[in-house]
N, C-alpha and C positions, 0 to 999 in steps of 0.2 A: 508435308504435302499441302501446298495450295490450293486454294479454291476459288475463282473466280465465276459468279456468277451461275453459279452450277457447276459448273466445269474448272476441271483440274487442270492445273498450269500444268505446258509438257514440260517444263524444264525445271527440273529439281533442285538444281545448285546451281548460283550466279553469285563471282567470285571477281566483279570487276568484267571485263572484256572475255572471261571465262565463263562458259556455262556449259551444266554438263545434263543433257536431257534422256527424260522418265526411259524413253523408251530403248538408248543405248546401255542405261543403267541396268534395265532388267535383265536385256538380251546376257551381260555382260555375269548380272549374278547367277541365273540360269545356266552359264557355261561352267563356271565356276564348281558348281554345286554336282555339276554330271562328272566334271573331271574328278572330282574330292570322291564320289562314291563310287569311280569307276577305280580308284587307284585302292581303295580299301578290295574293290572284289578280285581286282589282276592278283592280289598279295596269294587270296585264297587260292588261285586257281594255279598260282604256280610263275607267276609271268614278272609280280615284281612291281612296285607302284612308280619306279623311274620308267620303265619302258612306257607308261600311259604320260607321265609328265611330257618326255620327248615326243612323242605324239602329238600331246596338245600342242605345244609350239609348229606343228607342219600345220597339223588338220584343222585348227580353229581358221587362221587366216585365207586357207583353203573353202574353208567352211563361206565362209564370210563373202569372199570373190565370188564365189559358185552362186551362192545367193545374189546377191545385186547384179552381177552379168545377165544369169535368168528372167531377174527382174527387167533389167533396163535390155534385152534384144526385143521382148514384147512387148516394149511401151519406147521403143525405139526414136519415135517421130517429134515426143514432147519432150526428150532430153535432149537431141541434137539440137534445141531450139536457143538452150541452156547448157551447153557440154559439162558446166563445173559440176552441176547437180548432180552428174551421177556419182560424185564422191561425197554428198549429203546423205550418207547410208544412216546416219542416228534422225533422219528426219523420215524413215520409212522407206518400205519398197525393198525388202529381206525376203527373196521368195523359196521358202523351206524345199521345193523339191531341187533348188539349186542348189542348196547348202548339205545336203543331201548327196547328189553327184558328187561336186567338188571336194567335200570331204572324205565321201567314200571311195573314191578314186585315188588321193592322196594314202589314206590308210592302206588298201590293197600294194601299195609304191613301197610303205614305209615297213608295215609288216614281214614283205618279202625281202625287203633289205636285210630285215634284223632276223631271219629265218625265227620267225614267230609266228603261230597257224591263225591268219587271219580271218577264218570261220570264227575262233574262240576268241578273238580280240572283235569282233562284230556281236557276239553274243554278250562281251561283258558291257560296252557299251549300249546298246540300244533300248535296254529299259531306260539309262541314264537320260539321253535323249529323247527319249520320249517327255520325261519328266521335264528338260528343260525347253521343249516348245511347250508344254504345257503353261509355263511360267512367262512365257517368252509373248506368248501372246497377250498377257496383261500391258506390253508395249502398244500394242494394236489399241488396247480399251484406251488407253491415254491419248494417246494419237488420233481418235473416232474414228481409224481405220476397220477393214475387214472385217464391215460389219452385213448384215443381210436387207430385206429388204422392210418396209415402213409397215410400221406395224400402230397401235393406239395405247396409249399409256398406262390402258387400265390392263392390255394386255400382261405388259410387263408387268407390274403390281401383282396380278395373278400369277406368277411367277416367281412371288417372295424374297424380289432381288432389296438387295440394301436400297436406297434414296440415289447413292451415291452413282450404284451403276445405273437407275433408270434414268436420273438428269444427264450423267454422260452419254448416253444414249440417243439425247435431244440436240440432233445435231440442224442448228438454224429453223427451229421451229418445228422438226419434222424429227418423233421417234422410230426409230430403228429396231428390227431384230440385231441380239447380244450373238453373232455369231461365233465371235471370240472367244466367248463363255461357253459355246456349246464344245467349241474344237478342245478349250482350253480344260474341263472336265471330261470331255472322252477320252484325251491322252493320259490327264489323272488317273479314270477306272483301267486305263493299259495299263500304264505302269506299275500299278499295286497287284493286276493278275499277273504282270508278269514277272515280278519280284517275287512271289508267294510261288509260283510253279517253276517258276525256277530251281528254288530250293528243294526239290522234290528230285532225290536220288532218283537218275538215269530218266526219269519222263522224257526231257529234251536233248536229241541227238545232237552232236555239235552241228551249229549253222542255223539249230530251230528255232533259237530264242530271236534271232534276228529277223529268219522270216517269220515270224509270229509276230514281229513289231512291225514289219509291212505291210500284213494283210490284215491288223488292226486300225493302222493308222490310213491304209486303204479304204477299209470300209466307211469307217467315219470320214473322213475326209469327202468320200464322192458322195455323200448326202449334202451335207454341211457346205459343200461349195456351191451346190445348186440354189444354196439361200441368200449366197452373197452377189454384193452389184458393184465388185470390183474384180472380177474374175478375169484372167487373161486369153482372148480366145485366139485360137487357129481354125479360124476362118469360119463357120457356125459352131464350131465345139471349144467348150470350156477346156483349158487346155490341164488343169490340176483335175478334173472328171477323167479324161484321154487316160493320166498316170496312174490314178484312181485305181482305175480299175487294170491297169496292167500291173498294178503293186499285187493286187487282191489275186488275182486268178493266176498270175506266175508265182507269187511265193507258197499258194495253195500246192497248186502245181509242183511244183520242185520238191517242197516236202515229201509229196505222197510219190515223184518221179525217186526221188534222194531213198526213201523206205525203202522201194520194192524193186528199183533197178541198180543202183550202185553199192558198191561195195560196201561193209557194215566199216560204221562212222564211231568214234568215241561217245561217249554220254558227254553230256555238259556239264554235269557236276561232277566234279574229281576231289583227291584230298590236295592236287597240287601236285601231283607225281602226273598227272598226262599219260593215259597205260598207250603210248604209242607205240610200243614194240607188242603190245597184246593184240592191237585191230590191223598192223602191217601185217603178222601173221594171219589175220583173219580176211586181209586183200587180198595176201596170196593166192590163200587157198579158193577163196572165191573167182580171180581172176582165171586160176587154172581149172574151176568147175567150171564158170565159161567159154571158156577156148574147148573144153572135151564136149559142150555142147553145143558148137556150129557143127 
């Protein structure tokens, strides 16, 4: 890692007319590291670590479009100006609720292809993900992106940040709230609760560990974008606040709609045997105590 003046070169490796920068690197090990510990948990669960490899070849690239489309239809008017740029995606401008759609869109596509219960292919990823935006945003810190708004030096210092992140910080004279670090530690603390309660025979119904990653990642997010002064807005409203809060209050919602009005769902922890001939019986008979109760 270079250091220029305070500040870290974004480009990590220059290889002649090749350079390969900080912030595509991260993205790239962050993906890596979700798919490697998502294909160790398919094994436990029953599903198999090739079904997640095949995956990753749809969903990543998926992933990836859905992001910079997002990005670039809300900053529309400064890339028409430059149409190439908007294929300068390792230069920033990756906007997580698009990578988000587009990958979860594709996965719903590809699960029902391969008749595999895409509740439980959501659940085994989503801690994963969470951990690789967590990572994913140390792209941002290099890049002096998506950060908050100007804060005084000694602020941070009170803070007990390294040297390292308070000079990156000092973007042209003027320090910055580390929004990056806020987002990038509150997806840390999801992910370790959500890997620990996971592991906790039957606690999570299938589908809950997923939405328990949106209305974590909801919650912190509609703080934390209220700090930032690169926010996307629709027209007075922050447009990741808008999603924010429909992450938080729908997947609250559904869970507690999923308990107490639909039919009883498998636990999420299994040995790998999947009891789905135990809760189809348990549809049944629920859907026919329904029907005797209109």
């Amino acid at each position: 890692m270079s250091l220029t003046l305070g500040l870290i070169d974004p480009v990590a490796i220059r290889l002649g007319p090749i350079t390969v920068a900080w912030y595509g690197l991260i993205i790239v090990i962050g993906m890596f590291l979700a798919v490697w510990l998502s294909m160790r948990e398919a094994n436990k669960r029953g599903i198999g670590e090739d079904f997640i490899v095949d995956l990753a070849f749809w969903i990543i690239p998926a992933g990836i479009l859905g992001a910079r489309l997002y990005y670039v239809l809300f900053e529309l008017p400064s890339y028409l100006s430059n149409p190439l740029s908007i294929f300068f995606f390792w230069e920033g401008g990756l906007a997580i609720f698009g990578g988000l759609i587009g990958g979860g869109l594709v996965l719903f596509w590809y699960a029902n292809k391969k008749n595999v219960p895409d509740w439980l292919v959501l659940d085994i990823l989503a801690p994963h993900v969470m951990l690789a935006q967590a990572i994913g945003r140390w792209g941002n810190f290099i890049n002096q992106e998506a950060h908050g708004g100007p804060v005084s030096r000694e602020f941070l210092e009170r803070l007990r940040l390294p040297n390292v992140i308070v000079e990156q910080m000092n973007i042209r004279g003027t320090y910055y709230h580390p929004t990056f670090l806020y987002e990038s530690l509150w997806n840390l603390i999801g992910f370790t609760i959500l890997m620990v309660l996971r592991a906790k025979t039957k606690l999570f119904r299938r589908g809950e560990v997923f939405l328990s990653y949106l209305a974590w990642y909801g919650l912190g997010r509609l703080f934390i974008e209220g700090m930032r002064t690169d926010s996307l807005y629709l027209g007075p409203f922050r447009v990741s606040q808008l999603l924010s809060v429909i992450l938080l209050v729908g997947s609250i919602g559904l869970i507690i709609y999923r308990r107490h009005y639909v039919y009883p769902t498998p636990p999420y922890y299994t040995d790998g045997t999947a009891p789905e001939k135990e809760f189809e019986a348990k549809r049944k008979k629920y859907e026919s105590k329904q029907k005797n109760n209109r």
